[in-house]
N, C-alpha and C positions, 0 to 999 in steps of 0.2 A: 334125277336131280331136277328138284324146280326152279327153273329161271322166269317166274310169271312177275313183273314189275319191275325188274334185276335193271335192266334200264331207264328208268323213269328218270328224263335231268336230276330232281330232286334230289330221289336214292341215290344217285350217282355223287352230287357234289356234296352230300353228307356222308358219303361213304368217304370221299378223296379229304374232308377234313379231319374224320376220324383218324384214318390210316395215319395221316402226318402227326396229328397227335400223340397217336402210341407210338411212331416211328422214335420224333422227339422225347417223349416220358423214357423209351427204351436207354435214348443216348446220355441223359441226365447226370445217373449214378455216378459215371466209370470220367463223365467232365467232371467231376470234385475234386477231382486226381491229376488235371491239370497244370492247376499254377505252379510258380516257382518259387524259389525263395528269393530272388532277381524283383521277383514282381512283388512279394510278400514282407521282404525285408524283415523288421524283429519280431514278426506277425509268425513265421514260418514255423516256428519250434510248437505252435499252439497249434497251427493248420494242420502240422506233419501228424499230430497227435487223435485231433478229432475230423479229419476229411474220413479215414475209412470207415470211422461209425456210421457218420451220415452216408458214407455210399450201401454200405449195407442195410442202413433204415430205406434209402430211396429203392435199392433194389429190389427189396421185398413188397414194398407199395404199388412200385411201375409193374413187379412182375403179377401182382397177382390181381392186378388190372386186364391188364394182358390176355394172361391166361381164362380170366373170366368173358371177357369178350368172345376169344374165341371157342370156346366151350357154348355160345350163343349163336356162331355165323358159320360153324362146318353144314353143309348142306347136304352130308352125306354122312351112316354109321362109320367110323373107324373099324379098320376091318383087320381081321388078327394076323398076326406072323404066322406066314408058313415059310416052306422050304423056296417058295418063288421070290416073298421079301428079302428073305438075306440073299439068295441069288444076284437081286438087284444091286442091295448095300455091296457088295461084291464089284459087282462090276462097275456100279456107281462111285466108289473111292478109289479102281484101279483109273476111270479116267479122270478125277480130280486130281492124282498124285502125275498122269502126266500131261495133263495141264499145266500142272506147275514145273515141271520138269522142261517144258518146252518153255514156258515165258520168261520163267525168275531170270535166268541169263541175261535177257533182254530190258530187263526195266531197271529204272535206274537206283540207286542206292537210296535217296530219301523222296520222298512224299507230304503230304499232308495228314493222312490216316497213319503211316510211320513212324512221323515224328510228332503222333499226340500221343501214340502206345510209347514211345520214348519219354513222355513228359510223366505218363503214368508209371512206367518202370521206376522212376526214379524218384517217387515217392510210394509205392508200395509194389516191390514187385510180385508179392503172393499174392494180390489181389489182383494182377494185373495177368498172371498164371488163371487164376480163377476165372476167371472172366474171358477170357483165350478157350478156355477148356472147356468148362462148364455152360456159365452164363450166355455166352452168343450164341453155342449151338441152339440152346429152346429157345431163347426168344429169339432170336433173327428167324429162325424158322417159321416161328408161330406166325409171326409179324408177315414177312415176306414168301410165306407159300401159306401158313395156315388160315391168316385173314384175306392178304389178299386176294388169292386165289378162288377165295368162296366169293367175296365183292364181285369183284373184276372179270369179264369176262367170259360169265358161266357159260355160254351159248356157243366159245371157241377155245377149246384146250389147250391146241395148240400157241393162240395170240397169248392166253393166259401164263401159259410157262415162258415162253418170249420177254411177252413185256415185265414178268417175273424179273428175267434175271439180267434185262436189260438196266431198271429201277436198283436190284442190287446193286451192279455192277457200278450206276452211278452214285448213290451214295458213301461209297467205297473210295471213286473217286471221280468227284464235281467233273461235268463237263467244261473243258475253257482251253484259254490260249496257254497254259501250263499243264494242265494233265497229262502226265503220262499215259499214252494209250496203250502201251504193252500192257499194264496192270491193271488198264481200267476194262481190257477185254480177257484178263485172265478170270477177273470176278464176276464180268456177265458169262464168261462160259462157266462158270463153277455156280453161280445161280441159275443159270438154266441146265443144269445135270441136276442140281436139286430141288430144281421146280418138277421136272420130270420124275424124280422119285415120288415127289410128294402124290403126283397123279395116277403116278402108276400102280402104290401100294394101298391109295387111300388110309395112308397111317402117315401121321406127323413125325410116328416117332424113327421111322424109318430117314428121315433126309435131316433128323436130328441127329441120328449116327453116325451116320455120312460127316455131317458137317464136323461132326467130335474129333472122326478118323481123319479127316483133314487135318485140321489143327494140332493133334495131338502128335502125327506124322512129323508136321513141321518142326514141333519139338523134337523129336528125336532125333530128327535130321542135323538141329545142331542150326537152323537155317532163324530161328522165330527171333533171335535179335535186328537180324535185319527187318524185320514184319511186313516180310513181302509177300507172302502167300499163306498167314492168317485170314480167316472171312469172318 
């Protein structure tokens, strides 16, 4: 792997403005799905109508942004499934499941990341499914171990998956005088299990499975209205 210039200020602080860029282009789509009708009043019958078009025109724009970048900054060949990737996916989803098993008890019923998937539920909940299922396993991952991880880094693995899923963990949920920390340390261990995937199979699509079998878990669990251990 070449790290020759990887720290240059420069590279550095165009790398930390990129990163926020796509972090932000990522979060776009799925805030269209926000407002209410409280806030929309006789606006809302038109919004309820045309937000999911526009979230699906923005999702496909953000996403193949995205994906173009990082198909630009892996600094390594993706390297194929064998029988040691899924081993990982393996073990890598049995401790996101008790992860969540050990915290959900502990954190409290509503949030801020909670109760926006709440705002969304209740103007489109199959998009909000979608998006649960689909959409955030690739791009969160892409975003938060595919680019960053090539950025950030390169010269220390270990700080790299750290500050990984440190970063997840806080955009999940803001550090402050209200955050819940139960939740906000169930996301940085569950991005640092998937930062660690990411490094270890040198395939994206590997802690893209992972993150799927999380969430998809959750559903079945019967637990994903409270959306407490969605990532």
């Amino acid at each position: 792997m070449n790290t020759k210039n990887t720290n240059h200020p420069i590279k550095v602080i165009l790398h930390i403005i990129a990163f926020l860029f796509l972090f932000l282009l990522e979060q776009i789509p799925l805030s269209i799905l926000t407002l209410t009708k409280k806030e929309l009043g006789s606006g809302y019958q038109t919004y309820h109508k045309i937000a999911p078009v526009i979230t699906i025109i923005l999702l496909i724009v953000s996403a193949t942004i995205i994906f173009f970048v990082f198909k630009r900054v892996q600094k390594f060949p993706t390297q194929k499934f064998t029988k040691k990737t899924w081993f990982i996916i393996v073990i890598a989803t049995a401790l996101t499941l008790l992860i969540n098993i050990v915290t959900v008890p502990f954190m409290r019923s509503s949030n801020t990341n909670v109760d926006a998937m709440k705002l969304v539920a209740d103007n489109s909940m199959v998009l909000l499914m979608f998006f649960s299922i689909f959409v955030a396993p690739i791009l969160e991952e892409i975003i938060f171990r595919g680019i960053f991880m090539n950025w950030f880094f390169l010269s220390s693995p270990l700080l790299s998956v750290l500050v990984s899923g440190i970063i997840f963990g806080y955009v999940h949920a803001p550090f402050g005088a209200g955050t819940d920390w139960i939740y906000a340390l169930s996301k940085i261990l569950l991005g640092i299990v998937l930062a660690a995937v990411y490094y270890r199979t040198k395939n994206i699509k590997a802690d893209i499975a992972v993150h799927f079998l999380n969430n998809l878990l959750a559903i079945v669990a019967g637990l994903f209205t409270a959306g407490v251990i969605f990532i």
